[in-house]
C-alpha positions in Angstrom: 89.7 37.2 201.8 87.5 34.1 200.6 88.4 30.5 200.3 88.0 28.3 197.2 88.6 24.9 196.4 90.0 24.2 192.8 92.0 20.7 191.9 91.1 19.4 195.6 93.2 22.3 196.9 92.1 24.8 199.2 92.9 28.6 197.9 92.9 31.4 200.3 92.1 34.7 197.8 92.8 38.0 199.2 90.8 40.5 196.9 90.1 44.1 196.4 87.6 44.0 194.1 83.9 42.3 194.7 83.7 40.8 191.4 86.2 38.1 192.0 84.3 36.9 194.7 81.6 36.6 192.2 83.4 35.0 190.0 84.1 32.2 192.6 81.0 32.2 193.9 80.2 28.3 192.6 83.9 27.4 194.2 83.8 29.1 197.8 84.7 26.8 200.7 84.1 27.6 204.6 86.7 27.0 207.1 89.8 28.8 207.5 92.8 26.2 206.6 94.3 26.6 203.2 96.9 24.9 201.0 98.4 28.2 199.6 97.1 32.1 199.6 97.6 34.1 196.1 96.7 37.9 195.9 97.1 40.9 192.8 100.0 42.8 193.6 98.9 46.7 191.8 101.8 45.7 189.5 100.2 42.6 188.2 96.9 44.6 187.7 98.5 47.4 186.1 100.2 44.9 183.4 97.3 43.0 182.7 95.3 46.8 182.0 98.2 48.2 179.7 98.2 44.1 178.2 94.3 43.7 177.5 92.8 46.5 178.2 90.2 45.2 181.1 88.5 46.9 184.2 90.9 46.8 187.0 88.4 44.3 188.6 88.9 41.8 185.2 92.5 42.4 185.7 92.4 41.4 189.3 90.8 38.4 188.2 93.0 37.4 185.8 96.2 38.3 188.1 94.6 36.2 190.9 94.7 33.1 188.5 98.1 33.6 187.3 99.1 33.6 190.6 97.5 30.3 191.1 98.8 29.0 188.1 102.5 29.8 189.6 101.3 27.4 192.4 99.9 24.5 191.0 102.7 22.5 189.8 103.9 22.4 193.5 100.7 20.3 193.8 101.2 18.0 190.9 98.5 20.1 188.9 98.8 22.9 185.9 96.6 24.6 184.0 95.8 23.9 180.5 94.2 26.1 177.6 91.3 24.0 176.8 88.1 22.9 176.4 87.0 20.0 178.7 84.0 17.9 177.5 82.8 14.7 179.8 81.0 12.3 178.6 80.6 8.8 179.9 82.6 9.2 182.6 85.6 10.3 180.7 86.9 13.8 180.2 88.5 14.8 176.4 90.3 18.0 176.4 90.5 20.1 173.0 92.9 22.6 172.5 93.3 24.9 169.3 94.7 28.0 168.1 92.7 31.1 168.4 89.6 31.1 166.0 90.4 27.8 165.2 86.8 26.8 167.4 87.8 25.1 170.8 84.3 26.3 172.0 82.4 25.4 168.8 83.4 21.9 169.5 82.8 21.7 172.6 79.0 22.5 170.9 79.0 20.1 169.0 79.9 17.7 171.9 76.4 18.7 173.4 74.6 18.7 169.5 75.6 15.2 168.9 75.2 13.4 172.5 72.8 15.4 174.1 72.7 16.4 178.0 74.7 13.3 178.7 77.8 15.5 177.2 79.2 18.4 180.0 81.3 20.6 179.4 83.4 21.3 182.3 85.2 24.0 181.4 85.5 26.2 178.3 89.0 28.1 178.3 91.2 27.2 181.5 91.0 23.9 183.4 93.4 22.2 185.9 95.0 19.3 185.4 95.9 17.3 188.3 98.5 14.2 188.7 97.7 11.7 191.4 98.6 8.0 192.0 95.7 7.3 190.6 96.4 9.2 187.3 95.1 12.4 185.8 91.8 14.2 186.2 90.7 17.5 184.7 89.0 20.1 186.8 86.5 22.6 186.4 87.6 26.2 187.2 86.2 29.9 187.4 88.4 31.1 184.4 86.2 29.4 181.4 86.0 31.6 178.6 83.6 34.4 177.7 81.0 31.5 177.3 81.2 31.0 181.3 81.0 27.5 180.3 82.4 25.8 183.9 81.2 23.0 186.3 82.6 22.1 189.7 83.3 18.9 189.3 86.0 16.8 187.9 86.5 13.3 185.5 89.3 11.3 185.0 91.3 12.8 181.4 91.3 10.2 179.0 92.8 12.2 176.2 93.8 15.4 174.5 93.0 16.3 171.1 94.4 19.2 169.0 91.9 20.6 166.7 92.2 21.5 162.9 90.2 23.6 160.6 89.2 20.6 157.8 86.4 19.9 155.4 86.0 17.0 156.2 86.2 15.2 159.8 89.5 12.9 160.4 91.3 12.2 163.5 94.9 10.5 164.0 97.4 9.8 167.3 100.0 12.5 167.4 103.8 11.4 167.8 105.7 12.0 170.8 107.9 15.1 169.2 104.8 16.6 167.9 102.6 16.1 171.0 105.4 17.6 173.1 105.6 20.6 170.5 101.3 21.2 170.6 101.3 20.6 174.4 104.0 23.4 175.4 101.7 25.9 173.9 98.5 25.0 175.8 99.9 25.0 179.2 100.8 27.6 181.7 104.4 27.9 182.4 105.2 29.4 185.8 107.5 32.3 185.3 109.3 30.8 188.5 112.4 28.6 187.8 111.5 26.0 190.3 107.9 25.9 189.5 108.4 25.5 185.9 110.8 22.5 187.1 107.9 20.9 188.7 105.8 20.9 185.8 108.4 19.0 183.4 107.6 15.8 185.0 103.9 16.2 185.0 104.1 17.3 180.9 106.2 14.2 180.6 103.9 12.4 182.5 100.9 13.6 180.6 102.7 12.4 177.4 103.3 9.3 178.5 99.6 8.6 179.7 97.4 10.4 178.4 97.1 9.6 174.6 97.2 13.0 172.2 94.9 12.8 168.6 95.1 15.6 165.9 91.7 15.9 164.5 90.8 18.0 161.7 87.1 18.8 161.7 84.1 21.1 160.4 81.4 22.7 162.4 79.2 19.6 162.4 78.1 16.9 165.0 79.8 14.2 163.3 82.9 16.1 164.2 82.3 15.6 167.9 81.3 11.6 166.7 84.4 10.9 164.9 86.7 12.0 167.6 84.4 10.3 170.6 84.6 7.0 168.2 88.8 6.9 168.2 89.4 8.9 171.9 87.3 6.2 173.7 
């Protein structure tokens, strides 16, 4: 068992398989308290083999998450399927179908702004809800990029991304935010965790302002949606 600190919560992780621990290596905490333990039951490994097709050590991995996942909203925090750039002090999450180019993006982020742009995570962030509002999170899941930072920046906005020729952005309305947001997050598979996350979508929505932007795979991209998100 090892200890890591995601979201400002302490995670007790009880594995069976060495590469987890490798995988959490930038995220391991001493001490013994913890908020909440998760572990792989060999039915959750099992699925995610027959489902994907990994090593049982990958599907550990992957199991191990989920089971956070189930936990978060309990802690005002879910996980959403994005990529996290920061820049300025602000973090912008984009979120896209698959192929659509979340990651390339995130590139472009970097292209067009230099080392001053991080990208925090590439695949599977936190979001956490505090009185102070919303920040994103850096996590262990990122993507095959491996594109994560322990760190965290206040979210200032989400943007869905479009395949386009040329680069515009526009504010998503409430029905269609609601719509793209539902399909980016995690939803617990428990009844009463997937209670507590209403609120925080609802919150996010309310907050946290959601742009549309349909782009190319140039820098300007990453310009014309820094220009309207800031």
């Amino acid at each position: 068992m090892f200890i890591i600190r995601i979201a400002g919560l302490n995670i007790a992780v009880e594995n069976k398989y060495a590469g987890v621990a490798r995988r959490c290596r930038d995220y391991l905490v001493g001490g013994g308290s913890y908020d909440f333990s998760v572990c792989a039951g060999e039915d959750d490994i099992a699925g995610e083999i027959s489902a994907v097709g990994v090593s049982r050590a990958a599907a550990e991995a992957a199991s191990i998450y989920r089971a956070i996942c189930e936990r978060l909203p309990e802690h005002g925090a879910y996980m959403l399927h994005a990529s996290v750039v920061e820049y300025r002090g602000c973090a912008y999450a984009f979120a896209a179908g698959s192929g659509v180019g979340k990651s390339t993006h995130a590139k472009m982020w970097r292209r067009a702004f230099g080392e001053d742009a991080r990208i925090i995570n590439g695949d599977k962030p936190v979001v956490r809800w505090s009185s102070a509002g919303a920040r994103v999170y850096g996590t262990p899941w990122c993507g095959k990029e491996g594109w994560n930072i322990n760190t965290s920046s206040p979210l200032a906005g989400i943007c869905f991304l479009e395949r386009g020729e040329d680069n515009t952005i526009r504010r998503a309305g409430r029905h269609e935010s609601v719509e793209r947001l539902i399909k980016e997050v995690y939803i617990p598979r428990s009844p009463g965790a997937a209670a507590q996350l209403m609120p925080l979508l609802d919150r996010t929505l309310r907050e946290i302002p959601v742009w549309v932007l349909a782009c190319n795979i140039s820098s300007q991209a990453a310009i014309v949606a820094y220009e309207a998100m800031k």
